[in-house]
C-alpha positions as CSV (number, residue, x, y, z in Angstrom):
1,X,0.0,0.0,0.0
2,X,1.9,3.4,-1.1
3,X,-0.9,5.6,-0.1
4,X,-4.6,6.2,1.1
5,X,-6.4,6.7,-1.6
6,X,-9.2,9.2,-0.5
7,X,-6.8,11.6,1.4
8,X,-5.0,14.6,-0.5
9,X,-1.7,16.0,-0.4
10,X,-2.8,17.6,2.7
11,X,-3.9,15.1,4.5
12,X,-7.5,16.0,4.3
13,X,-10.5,13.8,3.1
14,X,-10.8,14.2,-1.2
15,X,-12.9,12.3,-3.4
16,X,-10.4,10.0,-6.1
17,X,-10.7,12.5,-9.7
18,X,-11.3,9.3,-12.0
19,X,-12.0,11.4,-15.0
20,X,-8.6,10.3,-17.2
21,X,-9.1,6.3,-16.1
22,X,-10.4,4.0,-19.5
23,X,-13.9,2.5,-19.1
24,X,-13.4,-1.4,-18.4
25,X,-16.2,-4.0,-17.4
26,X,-15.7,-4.2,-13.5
27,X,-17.4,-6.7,-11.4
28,X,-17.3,-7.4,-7.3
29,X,-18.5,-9.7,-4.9
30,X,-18.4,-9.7,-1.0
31,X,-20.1,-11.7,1.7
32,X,-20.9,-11.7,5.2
33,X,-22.9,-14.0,7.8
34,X,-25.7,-13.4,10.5
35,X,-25.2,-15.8,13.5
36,X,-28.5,-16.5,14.9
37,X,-30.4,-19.2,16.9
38,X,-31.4,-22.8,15.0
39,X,-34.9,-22.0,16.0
40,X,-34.8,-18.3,14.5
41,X,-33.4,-19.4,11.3
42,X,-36.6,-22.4,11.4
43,X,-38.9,-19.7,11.5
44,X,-37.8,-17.5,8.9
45,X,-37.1,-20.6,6.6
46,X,-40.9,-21.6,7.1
47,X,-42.2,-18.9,6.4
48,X,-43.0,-18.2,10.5
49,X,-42.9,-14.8,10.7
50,X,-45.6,-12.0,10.9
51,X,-43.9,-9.5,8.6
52,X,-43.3,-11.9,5.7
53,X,-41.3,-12.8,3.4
54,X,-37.6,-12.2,5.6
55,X,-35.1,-12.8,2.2
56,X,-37.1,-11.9,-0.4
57,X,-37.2,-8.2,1.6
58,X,-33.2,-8.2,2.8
59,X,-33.0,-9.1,-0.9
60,X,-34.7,-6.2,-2.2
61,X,-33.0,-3.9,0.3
62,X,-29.9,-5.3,-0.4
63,X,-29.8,-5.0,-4.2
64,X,-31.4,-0.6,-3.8
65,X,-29.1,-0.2,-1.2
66,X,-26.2,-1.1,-4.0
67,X,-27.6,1.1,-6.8
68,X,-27.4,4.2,-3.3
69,X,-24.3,3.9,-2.2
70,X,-22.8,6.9,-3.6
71,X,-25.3,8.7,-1.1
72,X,-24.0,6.4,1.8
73,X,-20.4,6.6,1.7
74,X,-19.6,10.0,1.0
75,X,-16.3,10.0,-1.2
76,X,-18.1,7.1,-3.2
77,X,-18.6,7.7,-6.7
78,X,-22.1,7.5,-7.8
79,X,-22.3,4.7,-10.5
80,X,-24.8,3.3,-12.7
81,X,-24.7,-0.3,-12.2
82,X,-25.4,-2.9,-15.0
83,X,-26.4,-5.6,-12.1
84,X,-26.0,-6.0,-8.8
85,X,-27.8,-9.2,-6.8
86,X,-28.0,-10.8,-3.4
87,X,-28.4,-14.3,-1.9
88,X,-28.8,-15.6,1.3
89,X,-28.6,-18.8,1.9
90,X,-29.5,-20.7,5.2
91,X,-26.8,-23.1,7.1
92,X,-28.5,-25.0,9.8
93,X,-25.9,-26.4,12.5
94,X,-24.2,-29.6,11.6
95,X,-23.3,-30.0,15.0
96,X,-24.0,-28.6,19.0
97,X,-21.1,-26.5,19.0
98,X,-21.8,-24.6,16.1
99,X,-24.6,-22.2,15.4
100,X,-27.0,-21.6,12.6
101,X,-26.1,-18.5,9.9
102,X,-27.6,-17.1,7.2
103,X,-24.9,-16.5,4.4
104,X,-25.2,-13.4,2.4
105,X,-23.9,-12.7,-0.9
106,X,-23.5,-9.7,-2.7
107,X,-22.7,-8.9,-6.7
108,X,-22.2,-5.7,-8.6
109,X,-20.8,-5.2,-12.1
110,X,-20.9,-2.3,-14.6
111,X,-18.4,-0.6,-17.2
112,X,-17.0,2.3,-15.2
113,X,-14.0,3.9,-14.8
114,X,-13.8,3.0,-11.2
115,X,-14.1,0.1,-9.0
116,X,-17.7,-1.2,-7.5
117,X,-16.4,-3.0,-4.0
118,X,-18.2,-0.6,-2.1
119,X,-21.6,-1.5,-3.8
120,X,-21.3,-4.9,-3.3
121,X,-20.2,-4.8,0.6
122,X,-23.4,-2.3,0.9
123,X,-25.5,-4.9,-0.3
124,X,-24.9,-7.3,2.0
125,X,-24.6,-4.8,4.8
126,X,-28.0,-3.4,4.5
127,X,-29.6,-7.2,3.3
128,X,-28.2,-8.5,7.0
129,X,-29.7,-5.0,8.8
130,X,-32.7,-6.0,6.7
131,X,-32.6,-9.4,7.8
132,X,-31.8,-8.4,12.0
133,X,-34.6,-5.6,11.9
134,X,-37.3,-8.4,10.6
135,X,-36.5,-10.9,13.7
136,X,-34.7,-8.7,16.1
137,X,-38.7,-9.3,17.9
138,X,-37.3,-12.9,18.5
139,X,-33.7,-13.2,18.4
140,X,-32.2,-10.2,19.6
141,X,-28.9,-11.4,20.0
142,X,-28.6,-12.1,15.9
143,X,-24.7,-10.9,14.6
144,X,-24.0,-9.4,11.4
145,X,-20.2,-10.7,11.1
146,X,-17.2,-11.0,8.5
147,X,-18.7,-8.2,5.8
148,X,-15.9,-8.2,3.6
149,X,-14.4,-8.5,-0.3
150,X,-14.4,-12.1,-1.7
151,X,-13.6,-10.9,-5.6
152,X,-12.8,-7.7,-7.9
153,X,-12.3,-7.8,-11.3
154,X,-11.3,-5.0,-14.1
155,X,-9.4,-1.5,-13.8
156,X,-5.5,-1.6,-13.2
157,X,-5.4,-3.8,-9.9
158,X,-6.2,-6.5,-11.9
159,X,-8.3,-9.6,-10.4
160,X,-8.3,-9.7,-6.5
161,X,-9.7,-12.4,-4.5
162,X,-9.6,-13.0,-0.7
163,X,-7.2,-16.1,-0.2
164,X,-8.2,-17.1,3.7
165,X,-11.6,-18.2,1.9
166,X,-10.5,-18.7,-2.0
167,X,-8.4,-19.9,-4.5
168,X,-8.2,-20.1,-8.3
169,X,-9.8,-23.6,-9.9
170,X,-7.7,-25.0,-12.9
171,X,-8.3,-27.1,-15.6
172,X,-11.8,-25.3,-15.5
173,X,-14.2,-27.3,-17.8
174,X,-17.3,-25.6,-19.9
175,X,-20.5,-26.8,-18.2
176,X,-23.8,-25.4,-16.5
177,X,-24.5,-26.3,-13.1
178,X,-28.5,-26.0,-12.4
179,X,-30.4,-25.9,-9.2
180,X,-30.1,-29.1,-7.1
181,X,-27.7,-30.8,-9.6
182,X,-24.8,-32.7,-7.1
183,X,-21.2,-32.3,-7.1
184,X,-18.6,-34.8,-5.8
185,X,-15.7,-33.4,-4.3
186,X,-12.7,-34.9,-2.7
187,X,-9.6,-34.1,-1.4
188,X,-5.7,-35.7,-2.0
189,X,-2.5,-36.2,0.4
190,X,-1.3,-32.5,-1.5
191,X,-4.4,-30.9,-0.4
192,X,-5.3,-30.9,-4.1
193,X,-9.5,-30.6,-4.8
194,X,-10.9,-31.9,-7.1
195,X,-14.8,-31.5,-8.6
196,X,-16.5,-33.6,-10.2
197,X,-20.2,-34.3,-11.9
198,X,-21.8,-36.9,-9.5
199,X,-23.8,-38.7,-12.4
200,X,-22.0,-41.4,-14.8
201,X,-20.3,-39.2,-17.0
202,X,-17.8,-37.9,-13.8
203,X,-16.9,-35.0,-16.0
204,X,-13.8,-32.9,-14.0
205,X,-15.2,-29.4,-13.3
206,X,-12.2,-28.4,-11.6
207,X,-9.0,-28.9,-9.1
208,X,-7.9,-25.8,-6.3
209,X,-4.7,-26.4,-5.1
210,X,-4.9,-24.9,-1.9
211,X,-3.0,-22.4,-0.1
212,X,-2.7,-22.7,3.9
213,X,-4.9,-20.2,4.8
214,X,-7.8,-21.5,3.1
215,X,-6.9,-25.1,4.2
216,X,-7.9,-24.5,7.2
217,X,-11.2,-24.2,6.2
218,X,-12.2,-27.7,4.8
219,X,-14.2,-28.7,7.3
220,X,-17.2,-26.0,6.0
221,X,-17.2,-28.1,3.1
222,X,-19.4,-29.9,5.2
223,X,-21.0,-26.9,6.9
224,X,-20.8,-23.9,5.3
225,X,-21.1,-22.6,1.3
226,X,-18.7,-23.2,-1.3
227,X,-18.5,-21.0,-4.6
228,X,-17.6,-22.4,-7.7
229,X,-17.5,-19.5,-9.9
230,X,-20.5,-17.7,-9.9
231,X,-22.7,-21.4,-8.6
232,X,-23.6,-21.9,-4.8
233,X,-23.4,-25.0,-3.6
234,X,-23.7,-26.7,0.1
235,X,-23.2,-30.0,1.6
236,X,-26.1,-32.5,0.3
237,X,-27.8,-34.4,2.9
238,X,-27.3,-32.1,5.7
239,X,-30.9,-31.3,6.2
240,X,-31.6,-35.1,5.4
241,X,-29.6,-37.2,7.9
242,X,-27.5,-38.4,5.1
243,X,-23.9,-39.2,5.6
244,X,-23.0,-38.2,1.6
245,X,-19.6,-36.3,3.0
246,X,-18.1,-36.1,-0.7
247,X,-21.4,-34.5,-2.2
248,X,-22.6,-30.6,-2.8
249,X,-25.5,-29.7,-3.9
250,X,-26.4,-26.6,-6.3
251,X,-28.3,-23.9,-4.4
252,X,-27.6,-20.9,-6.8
253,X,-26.8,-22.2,-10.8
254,X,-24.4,-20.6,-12.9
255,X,-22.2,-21.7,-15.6
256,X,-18.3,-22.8,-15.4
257,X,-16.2,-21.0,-18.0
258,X,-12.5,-20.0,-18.1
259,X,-11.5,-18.5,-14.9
260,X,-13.4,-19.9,-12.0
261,X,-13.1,-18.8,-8.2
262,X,-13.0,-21.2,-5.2
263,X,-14.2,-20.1,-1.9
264,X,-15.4,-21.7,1.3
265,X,-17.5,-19.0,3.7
266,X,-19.5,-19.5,7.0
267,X,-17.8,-21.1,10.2
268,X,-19.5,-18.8,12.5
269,X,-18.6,-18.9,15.7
């Protein structure tokens, strides 16, 4: 880091002049988690609470509160965003120690001269706020946690992604993964992953080689959400009673092309 980038040469609070910077396609993604109770997240998963729909509003909320954040943040640019999107996706508690979360994602991408993190960690922001002031009646003691930048892509930086969660699949194969299709994953001696289609054909998807940071993290591939470029997936069986360990299942679709990202999130705590 040479310098902050919103401070001038006197050390005062500037907005960035952007005006001379080429138009590229840019594209973010953060994430966060709420930590709630098991019986909370029942409720709002059924459908059990008075004031409706509790993702499809945080969703919402989430997706304005991206195309406002140049109102929120005050040295943000205002941009007009080709997309932006949210999904929350429940975890239920795999075992006693560990506690139900709601995993939020949030997407922005538009051609622009500068950079759209900010949009994207306002989405989730404001979907979890969404999300706490809908139950906060029952469950008062809900967390918003871990708001931060899983991707960035276009402008001179180049591609960043958050290596404690991520890394970069190879060997990336062309192929749509739809809602509720199955993935088979597993895992050799050199911490090498490997993805595969779970029906005859066992077409490769992928391999991470992983760093030791996000290592440390295999054990939400049983309880947690894993990203495979721009699909969701989470451990099938887990609200089952099944012991399928090796298995994902697609909870968001999205189609594997060229260069895919690898990331494990949840393990709240």
């Amino acid at each position: 880091m040479s310098q902050l980038s919103h401070l001038d040469a006197r050390g005062q609070a500037a907005m960035v002049d952007v005006g001379d910077k080429p138009v590229t396609r840019r594209y973010a993604r953060a994430w966060g988690q709420i930590l709630l109770e098991s019986e909370t997240l029942a409720m709002i998963t059924s459908q059990g609470f008075a004031k409706g729909d509790v993702f499809g509003a945080a969703r919402i909320a989430g997706v304005l509160a991206a195309k406002r954040t140049g109102d929120l943040i005050p040295l943000c640019h205002p941009l007009p965003l080709s997309w932006a999107g949210v999904e929350l996706i429940p975890v239920f508690p795999q075992t006693n120690s560990s506690q139900a979360t709601i995993i939020i994602i949030g997407e922005a991408s538009l051609a622009g001269q500068t950079g759209i993190e900010m949009e994207a960690l306002t989405a989730v922001t404001i979907a979890g706020l969404t999300v706490y002031d809908m139950c906060k009646a029952v469950d008062k003691a809900m967390r918003l946690t871990d708001v931060s930048l899983l991707e960035k892509k276009g402008g001179r930086s180049g591609h960043y992604f958050a290596r404690k969660h991520s890394g970069m699949m190879q060997n990336v194969a062309a192929y749509e993964l739809k809602t509720d299709s199955l993935v088979h994953w597993s895992l050799n001696a050199d911490f090498r992953l490997e993805f595969r289609c779970s029906d005859k054909s066992g077409l490769l998807l992928g391999r991470v080689d992983l760093e030791t940071d996000c290592r440390k993290r295999l054990n939400l591939l049983h309880d947690g959400v894993v990203v495979l470029g721009p699909a969701l997936l989470r451990h099938y069986g887990s609200e089952r009673g099944k012991e399928n360990s090796g298995l994902l299942q697609v909870v968001k679709p999205g189609e594997l092309a060229g260069e895919a990202l690898f990331a494990v999130l949840g393990g709240g705590q």
